[in-house]
N, C-alpha and C positions, 0 to 999 in steps of 0.2 A: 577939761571935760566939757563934753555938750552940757548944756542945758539938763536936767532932770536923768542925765546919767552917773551912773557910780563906778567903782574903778576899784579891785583890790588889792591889796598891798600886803605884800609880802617880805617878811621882819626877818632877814638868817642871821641866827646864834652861831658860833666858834666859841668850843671850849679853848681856855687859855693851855697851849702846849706846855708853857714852863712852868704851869702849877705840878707841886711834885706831891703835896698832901691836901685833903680833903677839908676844905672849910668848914667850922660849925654852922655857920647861917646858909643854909642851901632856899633860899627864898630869899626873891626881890619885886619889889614892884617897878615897872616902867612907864612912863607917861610919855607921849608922843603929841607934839604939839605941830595943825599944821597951817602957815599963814596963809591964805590963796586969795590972788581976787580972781574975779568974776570976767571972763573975758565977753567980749562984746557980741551981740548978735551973730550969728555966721561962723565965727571961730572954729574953724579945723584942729584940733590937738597936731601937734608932728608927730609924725610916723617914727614907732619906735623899733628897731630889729633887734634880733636874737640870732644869740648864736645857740647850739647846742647846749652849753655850759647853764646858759640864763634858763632855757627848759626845765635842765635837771634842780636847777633852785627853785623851781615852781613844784617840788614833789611834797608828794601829801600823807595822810598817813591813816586816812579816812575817807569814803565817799570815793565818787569816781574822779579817776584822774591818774598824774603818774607815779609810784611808786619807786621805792629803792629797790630791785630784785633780788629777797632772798639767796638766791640761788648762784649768782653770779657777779664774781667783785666787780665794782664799780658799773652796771648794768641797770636800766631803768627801763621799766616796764608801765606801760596804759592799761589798766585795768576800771571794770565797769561795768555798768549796762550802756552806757554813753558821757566816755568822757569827750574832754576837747582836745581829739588828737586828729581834729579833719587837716587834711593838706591838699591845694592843688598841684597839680602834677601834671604833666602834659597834657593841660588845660582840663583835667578831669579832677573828681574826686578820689581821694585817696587816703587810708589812715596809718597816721604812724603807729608801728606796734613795740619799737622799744629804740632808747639808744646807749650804744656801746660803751665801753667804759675808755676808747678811743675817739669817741664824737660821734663815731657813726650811725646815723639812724636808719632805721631798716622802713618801709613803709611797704602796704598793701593796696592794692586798688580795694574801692568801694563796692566792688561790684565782680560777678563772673567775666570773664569776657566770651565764657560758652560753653559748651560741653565737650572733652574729648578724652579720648583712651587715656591711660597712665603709660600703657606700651602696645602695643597691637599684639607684639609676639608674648604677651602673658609676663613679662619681667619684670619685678617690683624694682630695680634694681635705678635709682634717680641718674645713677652715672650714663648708663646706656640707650635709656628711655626714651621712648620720641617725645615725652611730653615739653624734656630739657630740651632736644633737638629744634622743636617748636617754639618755645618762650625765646631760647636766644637767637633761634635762624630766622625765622618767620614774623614772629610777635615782634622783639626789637628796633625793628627797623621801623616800627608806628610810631614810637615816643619820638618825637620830633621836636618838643619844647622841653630844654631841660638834660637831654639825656647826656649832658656831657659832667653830670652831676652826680651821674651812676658810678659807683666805684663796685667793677668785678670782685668777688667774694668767693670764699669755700662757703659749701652749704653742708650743714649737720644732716645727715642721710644714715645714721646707725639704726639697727634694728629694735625693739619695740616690742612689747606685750599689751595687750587687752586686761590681762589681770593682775596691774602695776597697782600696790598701793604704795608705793616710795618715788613718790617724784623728784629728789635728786638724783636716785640713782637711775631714775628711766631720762633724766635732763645727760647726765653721763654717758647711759647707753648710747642716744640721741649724738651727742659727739666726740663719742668716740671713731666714729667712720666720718671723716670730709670727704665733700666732693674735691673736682677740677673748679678753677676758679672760673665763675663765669658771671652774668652779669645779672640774670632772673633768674628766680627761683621760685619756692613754694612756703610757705609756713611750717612748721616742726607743730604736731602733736602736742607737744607741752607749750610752746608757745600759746595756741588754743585752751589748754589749762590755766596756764598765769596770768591770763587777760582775764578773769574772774577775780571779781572782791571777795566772792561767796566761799573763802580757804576751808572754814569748817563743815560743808557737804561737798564741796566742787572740787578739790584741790588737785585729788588725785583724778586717774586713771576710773578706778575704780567706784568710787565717790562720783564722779561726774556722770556715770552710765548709770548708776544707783538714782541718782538723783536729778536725772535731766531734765525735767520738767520744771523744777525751782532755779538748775544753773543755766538753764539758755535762757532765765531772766535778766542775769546780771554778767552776763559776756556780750558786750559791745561784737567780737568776732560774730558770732551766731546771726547777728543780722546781715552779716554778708553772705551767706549760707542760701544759695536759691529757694524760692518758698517752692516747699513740697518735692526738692531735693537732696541733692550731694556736693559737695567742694573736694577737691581734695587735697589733702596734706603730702609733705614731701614723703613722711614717714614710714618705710616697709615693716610688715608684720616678721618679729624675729623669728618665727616658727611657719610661715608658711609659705609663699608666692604673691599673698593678697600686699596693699598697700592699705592704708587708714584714712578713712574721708570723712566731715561734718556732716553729718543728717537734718533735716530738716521734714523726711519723709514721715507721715502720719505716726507712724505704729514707731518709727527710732527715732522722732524727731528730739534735737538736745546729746542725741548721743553720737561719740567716736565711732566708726563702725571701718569693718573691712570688709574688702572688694577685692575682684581679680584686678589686675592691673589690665587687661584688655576692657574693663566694664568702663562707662562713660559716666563723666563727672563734670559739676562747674568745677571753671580753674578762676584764681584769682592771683596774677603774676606778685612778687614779693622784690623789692631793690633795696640797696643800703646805697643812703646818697651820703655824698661827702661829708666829711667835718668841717669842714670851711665853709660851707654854706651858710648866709643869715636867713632869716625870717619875719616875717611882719603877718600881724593878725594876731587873732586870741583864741586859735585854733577850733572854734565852736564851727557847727555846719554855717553857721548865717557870715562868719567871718573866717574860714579856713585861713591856716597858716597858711604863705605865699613865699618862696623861693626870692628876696630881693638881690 
């Protein structure tokens, strides 16, 4: 460590597999002793990488940060108003929004890259969509640092309801329909829901429109949400033509809302890059994780 910096340390327990009965003493205390000296003026620490694996040992169980997902085995999720899940990415900012229970993490760019239809001819439908047309024909060919790190993906594209208060079953609904595999995509609806810490107003569907004013405090997502607009999600309305996009607009701002798929929206493209990839950094904006 520098000089007047700190550094946290994280302790992972394993319960014993071959214990078959339950101990009477379930309390222990631990003492950790640590010897260090003091390195000299100038001292650089060595760069330490991560794999996927070391990420998911960094999950929390409180506060922002990343979590074990509920919802899906082995599956971890960033949840918050602002954890440290920045990344750079062909040379831009970008956050991770969950990884796989395979390695793979899925990331978002930080920002819109602009506004454009969901479909010109009104079809909410992700498979046929020029929006897909454009992420992978048009958009793709910009990442030029990195993108051999992209691993082409099905994307969750099932339909969807506005008045869902069951979020595993609208996470079901959600994939039950994959797409064609391809390489960008868009974020899921619930994804946008499980990026909140705030489970007992935010959780749901329902809960999150009820109460958008208190959960676009604590969804890290919602700040990428253009100010005084729309983003939109991969997710089609199961009852109508419209698609589902994040608000930010005055009067809906915090809340899920639908749209015709011809109406204009920020896009903010979505990748799942390999498991084999490491990392260096401590994922915060001042030090985003870095592809090493």
């Amino acid at each position: 460590l520098l000089a007047g910096e700190t550094a946290k340390m994280t302790v992972k327990i394993s319960y014993n597999s071959s214990v078959t009965t339950q101990p009477d003493n379930l309390t222990a205390e631990m003492t950790v002793t640590l010897n260090y000296t003091q390195k000299a003026e100038g001292y650089i620490p060595p760069v330490t990488e991560m794999t996927p694996d070391d990420l998911k040992a960094l999950a929390v169980t409180e506060g922002d940060g990343l979590y074990t997902d509920e919802y899906e085995n082995g599956k971890y999720t960033y949840k918050g108003a602002n954890p440290n899940n920045y990344i750079t990415f062909n040379n831009e900012m970008w956050r991770i929004i969950s990884i796989d229970s395979n390695g793979l993490i899925k990331i978002m760019k930080n920002e819109s890259i602009g506004n454009r239809d969901f479909d010109s001819g009104n079809i909410n439908d992700w498979e046929t969509s020029d929006i897909k047309t454009y992420l992978n024909d048009t958009y793709l060919p910009t990442i030029t640092v990195n993108q051999d790190k992209i691993v082409p993906h099905t994307w969750s594209r099932g339909g969807v309801t506005d008045s869902n208060g069951d979020l595993a079953g609208q996470i079901a609904d959600e994939n039950g329909t994959q797409s064609q595999s391809v390489s960008v995509g868009l974020i899921t609806v619930s994804e946008y829901l499980r990026a909140n810490t705030n489970t007992e107003q935010c959780e749901t569907f329902i809960l999150n429109n009820d109460n958008r004013t208190t959960c676009s405090t604590t969804n890290w997502m919602y700040s990428i949400v253009p100010s005084g607009g729309n983003l939109w999600t991969i997710s089609p309305s199961a009852n109508s033509r419209s698609v589902f996009r994040l608000s930010s607009y005055p009067s809906t701002a915090g809340r899920v809302v639908l749209n015709s798929a011809y109406g204009s929206s920020g896009v903010s493209p979505a990748v799942y890059l390999s498991s084999d990839i490491t990392l260096i950094g401590d994922g915060s904006q001042g030090n985003p994780y870095v592809i090493s």
